[in-house]
C-alpha positions in Angstrom: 115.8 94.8 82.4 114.1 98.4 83.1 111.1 96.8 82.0 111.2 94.0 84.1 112.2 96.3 87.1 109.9 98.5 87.0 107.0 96.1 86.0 107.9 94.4 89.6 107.4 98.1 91.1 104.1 98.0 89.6 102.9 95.0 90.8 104.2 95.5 94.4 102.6 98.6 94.3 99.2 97.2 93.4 99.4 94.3 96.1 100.1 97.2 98.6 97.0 99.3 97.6 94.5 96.3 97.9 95.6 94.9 101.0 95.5 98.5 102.8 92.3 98.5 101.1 91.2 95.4 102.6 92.6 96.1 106.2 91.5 99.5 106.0 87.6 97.6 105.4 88.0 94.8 107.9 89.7 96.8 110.5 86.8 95.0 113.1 87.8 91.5 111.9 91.6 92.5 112.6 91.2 94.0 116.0 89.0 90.6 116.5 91.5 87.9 115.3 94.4 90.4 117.1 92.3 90.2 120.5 91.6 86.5 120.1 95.7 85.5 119.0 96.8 87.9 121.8 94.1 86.0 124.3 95.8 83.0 123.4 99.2 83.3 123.9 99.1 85.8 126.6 101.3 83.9 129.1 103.8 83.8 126.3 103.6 87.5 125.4 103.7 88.3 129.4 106.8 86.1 129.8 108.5 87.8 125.9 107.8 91.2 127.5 109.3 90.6 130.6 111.7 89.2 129.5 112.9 91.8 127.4 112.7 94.4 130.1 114.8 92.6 132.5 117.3 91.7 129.8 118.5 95.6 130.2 119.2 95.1 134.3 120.7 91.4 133.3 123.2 92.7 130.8 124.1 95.8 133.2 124.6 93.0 136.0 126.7 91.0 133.8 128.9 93.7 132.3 129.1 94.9 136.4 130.5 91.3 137.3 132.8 90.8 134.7 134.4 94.1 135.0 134.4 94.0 138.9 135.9 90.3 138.8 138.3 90.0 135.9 136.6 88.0 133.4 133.0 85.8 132.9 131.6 83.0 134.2 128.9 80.9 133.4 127.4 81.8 136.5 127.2 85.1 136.2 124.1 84.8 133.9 121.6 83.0 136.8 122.8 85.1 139.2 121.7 88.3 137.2 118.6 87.1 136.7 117.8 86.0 139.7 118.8 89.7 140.8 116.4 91.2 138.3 113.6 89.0 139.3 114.0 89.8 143.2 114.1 93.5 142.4 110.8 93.3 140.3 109.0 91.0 143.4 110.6 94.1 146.1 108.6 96.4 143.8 105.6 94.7 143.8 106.4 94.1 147.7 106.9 98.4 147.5 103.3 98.7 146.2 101.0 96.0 148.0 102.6 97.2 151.5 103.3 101.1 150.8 100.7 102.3 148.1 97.5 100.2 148.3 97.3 101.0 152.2 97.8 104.7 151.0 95.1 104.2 148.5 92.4 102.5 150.6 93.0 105.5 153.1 91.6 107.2 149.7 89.0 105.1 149.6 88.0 105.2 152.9 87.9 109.1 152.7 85.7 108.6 149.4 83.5 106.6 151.8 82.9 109.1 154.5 82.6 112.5 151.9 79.6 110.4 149.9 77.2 109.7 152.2 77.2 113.7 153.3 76.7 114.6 149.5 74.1 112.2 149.0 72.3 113.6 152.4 72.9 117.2 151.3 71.2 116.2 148.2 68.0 114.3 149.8 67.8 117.5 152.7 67.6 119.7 149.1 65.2 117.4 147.8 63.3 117.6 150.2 63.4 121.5 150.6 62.3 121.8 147.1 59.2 119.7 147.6 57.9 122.1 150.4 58.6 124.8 148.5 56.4 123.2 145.5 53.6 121.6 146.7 52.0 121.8 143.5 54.6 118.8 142.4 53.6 116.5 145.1 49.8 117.2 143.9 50.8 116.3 140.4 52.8 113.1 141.5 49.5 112.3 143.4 47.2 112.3 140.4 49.4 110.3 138.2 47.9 107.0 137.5 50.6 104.5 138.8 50.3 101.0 139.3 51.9 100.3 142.7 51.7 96.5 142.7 53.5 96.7 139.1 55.9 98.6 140.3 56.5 96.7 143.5 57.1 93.1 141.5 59.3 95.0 139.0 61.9 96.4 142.2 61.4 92.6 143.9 62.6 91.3 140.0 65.6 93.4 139.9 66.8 92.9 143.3 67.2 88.9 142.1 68.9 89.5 138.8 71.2 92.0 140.9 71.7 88.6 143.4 72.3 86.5 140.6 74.6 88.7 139.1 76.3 88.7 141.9 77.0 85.7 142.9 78.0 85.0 139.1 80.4 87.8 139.3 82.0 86.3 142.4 82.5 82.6 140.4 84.2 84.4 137.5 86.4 86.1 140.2 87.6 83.2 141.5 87.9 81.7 137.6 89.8 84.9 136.7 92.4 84.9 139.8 92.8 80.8 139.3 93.9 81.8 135.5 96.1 84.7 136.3 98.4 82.8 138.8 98.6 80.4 136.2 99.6 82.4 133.7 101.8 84.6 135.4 103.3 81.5 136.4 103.9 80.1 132.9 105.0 83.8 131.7 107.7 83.8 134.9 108.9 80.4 133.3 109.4 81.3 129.8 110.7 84.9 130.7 113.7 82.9 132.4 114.3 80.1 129.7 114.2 83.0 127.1 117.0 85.1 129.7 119.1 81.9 130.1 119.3 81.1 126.2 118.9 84.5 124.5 122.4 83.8 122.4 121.2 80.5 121.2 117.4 81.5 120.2 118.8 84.5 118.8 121.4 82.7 116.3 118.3 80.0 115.6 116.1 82.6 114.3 119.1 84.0 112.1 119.8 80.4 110.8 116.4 80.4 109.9 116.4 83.9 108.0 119.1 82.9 106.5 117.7 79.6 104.7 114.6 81.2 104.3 115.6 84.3 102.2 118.3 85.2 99.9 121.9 87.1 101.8 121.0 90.1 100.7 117.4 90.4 102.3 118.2 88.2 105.1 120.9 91.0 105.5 117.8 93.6 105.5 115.7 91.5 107.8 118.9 91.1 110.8 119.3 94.8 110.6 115.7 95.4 111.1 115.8 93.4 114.0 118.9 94.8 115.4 117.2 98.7 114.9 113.7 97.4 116.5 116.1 96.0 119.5 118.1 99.3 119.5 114.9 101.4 119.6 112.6 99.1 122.1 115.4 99.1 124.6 116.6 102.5 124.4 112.5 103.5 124.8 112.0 100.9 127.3 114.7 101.5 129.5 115.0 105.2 129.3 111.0 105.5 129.7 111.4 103.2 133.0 114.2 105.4 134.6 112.4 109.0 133.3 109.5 107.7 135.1 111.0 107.0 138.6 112.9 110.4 138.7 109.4 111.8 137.8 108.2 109.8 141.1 110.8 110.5 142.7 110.4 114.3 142.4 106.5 114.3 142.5 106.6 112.4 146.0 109.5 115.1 147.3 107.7 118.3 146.1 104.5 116.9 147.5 106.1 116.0 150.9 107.5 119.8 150.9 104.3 121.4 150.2 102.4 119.0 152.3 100.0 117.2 150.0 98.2 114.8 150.9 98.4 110.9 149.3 102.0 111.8 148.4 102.9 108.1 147.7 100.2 106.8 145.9 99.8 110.2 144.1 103.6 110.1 143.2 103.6 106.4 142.4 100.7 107.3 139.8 102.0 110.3 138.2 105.1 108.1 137.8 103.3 104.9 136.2 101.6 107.2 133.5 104.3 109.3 132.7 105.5 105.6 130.8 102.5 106.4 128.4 103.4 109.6 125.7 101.5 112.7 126.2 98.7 111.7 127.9 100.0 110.1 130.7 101.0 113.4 132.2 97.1 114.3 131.6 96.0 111.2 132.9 98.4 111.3 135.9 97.7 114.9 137.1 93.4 114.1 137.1 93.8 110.8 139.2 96.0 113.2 141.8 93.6 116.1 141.5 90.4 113.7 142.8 92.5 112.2 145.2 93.9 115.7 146.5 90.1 116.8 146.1 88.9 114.4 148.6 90.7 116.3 151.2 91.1 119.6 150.1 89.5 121.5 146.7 92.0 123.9 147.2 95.1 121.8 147.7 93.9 120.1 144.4 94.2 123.2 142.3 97.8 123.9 143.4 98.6 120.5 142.7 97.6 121.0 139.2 100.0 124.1 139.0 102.6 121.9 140.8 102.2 118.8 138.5 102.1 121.1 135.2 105.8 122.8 136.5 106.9 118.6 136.7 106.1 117.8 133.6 107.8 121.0 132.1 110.7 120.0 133.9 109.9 116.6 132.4 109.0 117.0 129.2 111.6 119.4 128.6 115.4 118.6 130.3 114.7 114.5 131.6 112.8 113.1 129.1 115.6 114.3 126.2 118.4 113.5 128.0 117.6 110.2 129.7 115.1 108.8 126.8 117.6 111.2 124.1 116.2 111.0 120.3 116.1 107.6 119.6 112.9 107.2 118.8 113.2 109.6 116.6 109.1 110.5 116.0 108.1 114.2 115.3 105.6 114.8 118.2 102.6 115.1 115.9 103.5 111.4 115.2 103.9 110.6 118.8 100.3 111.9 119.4 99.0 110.0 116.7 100.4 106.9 117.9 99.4 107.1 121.3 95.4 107.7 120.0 95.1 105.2 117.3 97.2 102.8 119.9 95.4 103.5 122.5 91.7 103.6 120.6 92.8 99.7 118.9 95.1 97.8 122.1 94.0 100.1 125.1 97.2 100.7 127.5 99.0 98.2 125.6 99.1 99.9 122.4 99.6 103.3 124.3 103.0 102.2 125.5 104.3 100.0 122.4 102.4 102.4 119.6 105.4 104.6 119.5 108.6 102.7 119.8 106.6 100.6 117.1 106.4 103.1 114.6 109.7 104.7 115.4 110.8 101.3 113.6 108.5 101.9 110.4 109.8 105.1 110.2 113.2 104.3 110.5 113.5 102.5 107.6 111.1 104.4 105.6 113.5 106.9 106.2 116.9 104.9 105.6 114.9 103.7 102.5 114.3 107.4 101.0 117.6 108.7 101.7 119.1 105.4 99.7 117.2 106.4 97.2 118.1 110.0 97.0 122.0 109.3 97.4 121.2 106.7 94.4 120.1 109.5 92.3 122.6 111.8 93.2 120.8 114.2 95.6 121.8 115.5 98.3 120.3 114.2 101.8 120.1 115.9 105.0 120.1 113.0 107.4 118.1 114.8 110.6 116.0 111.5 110.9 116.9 108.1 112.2 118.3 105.8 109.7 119.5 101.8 109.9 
């Protein structure tokens, strides 16, 4: 029986060491068929993801209703949901009318600082050849073939047109395809909100006649700890963002900075991503704040580094708490290798991801230890 046991070990522990040999030498061809599987269901992922977050406000409505009105109704469900999708289009109403005014006022200020650099440039230019007249004499006595030259500027000017106007088609292509996808992803968000109970005890009915009880057992409690974990990073990461907004935009407003909104509406947005979102965050405000005043940008670095202290350090524990569960040289490595494979993507879903992994690595040691009669310290998550 030992033998038998421990020969299955072996062989498990072979088939592991050649296929993280093999991924570890095709990780290209696994990025690729990830990229391309990703590409094609997108609309479905979109509407999955959505759908998960707004199943946190949709259960908070529901509990709301039933509590404030004595009992639940059927039609409690379509009216949450409807409630979480108007709140999602207000903030997308919040941005387009609010922020992306603020930001093109950025733009416009980027506009009007450029050309004076460039001229200060050309006037120094142009000081340094009358300085060194000896250039000009050596630019003179170069052998260079005008005409050449001329046909070759005339040639790029038309691939630039081309370009162009071929950039402007796949625009149009591009915009035509998102609608139609974020239409498709709107749809299957709300079919997957309006039948969540059923899907979910489908998929279990299916576990259950795939696999023996006692690892169709494992398999439900994975699920219910990824759940656990996604939502508890999710929503906590959501709400520790907007109190980060919330106080970036009313520090700035009291220390008159400039681009308060947009600056404390980005800050926000990246503090969503581990670690470097608070880097990331604090450079996009330090150009922006640049544009007006250098100055005012420097402070605002010693301003946003006090934010994210106060971040990092009293909200992020108490409203995300220790679910997740990562040691932060973990959480770093997430985020790069996330962030270096899926770009932003992987950034955001790298860590509640492998809080999961290492979950049950963990609740699978520490069975093993009580199993041999040792004493475990249980400081880690565990199923």
């Amino acid at each position: 029986m030992n033998f038998r046991k421990n020969w299955r070990r072996i062989l498990g522990l072979l088939v592991t060491v050649v296929l993280i040999y093999w991924a570890v030498n095709n990780l290209t061809a696994i990025q690729r068929f990830t990229v391309t599987m990703t590409s094609a269901f997108q609309p479905f992922i979109i509407g999955g993801t959505l759908a998960f977050i707004l199943n946190l406000p949709v259960k908070m409505i529901e509990k709301q209703l039933t509590k404030w009105l004595k009992g639940y109704n059927n039609w409690y469900r379509p009216l949450a949901i409807i409630i979480s999708f108007t709140f999602v289009i207000l903030i997308f109403l919040f941005l387009i009318f609010l922020v992306i005014p603020d930001l093109q006022q950025t733009i416009s200020s980027f506009i009007d600082v450029v050309p004076k650099q460039i001229s200060n440039v050309i006037n120094w230019f142009y000081n340094f050849i009358e300085n060194n007249p000896e250039i000009v004499q050596f630019v003179q006595e170069l052998d260079v073939d005008l005409d050449s030259f001329q046909q070759q500027l005339i040639s790029y000017i038309q691939t630039f047109a081309t370009n162009a106007l071929g950039n402007v088609i796949s625009i149009i292509t591009t915009t035509i395809s998102s609608v139609v996808t974020i239409f498709i992803a709107i749809v299957f968000a709300f079919f997957l909100l309006t039948n969540k109970e059923k899907i979910t005890r489908q998929f279990k009915k299916i576990i259950y006649s795939l696999w023996s009880k006692k690892w169709a057992n494992y398999i439900v409690n994975v699920g219910i700890k990824a759940n656990e974990i996604f939502s508890s990073f999710v929503g906590g990461s959501i709400i520790e963002a907007f109190i980060l907004g919330t106080m970036v935009y009313t520090g700035m407003v009291v220390f008159n900075f400039p681009y308060s909104l947009s600056v404390s509406v980005i800050t926000g947005t990246f503090a969503l991503i581990p670690i470097y979102g608070a880097i990331l965050g604090g450079a996009i405000g330090f150009i922006l704040i640049s544009v007006v005043s250098f100055s005012q940008a420097i402070f605002f670095i010693l301003f946003i580094i006090i934010m994210q202290q106060i971040e990092g350090n009293i909200i992020y524990p108490r409203v995300v708490g220790t679910s997740v569960g990562l040691p932060g040289i973990w959480v770093m490595v997430c985020v790069t290798v996330g962030g270096a494979f899926f770009g932003i993507v992987g950034m955001l879903l790298s860590v509640p991801t492998v809080s999961v992994i290492y979950a049950l690595i963990a609740a699978t040691v520490n069975f093993r230890l009580e199993n041999a009669g040792l004493q475990v310290d249980y400081d880690s998550n565990n199923l």
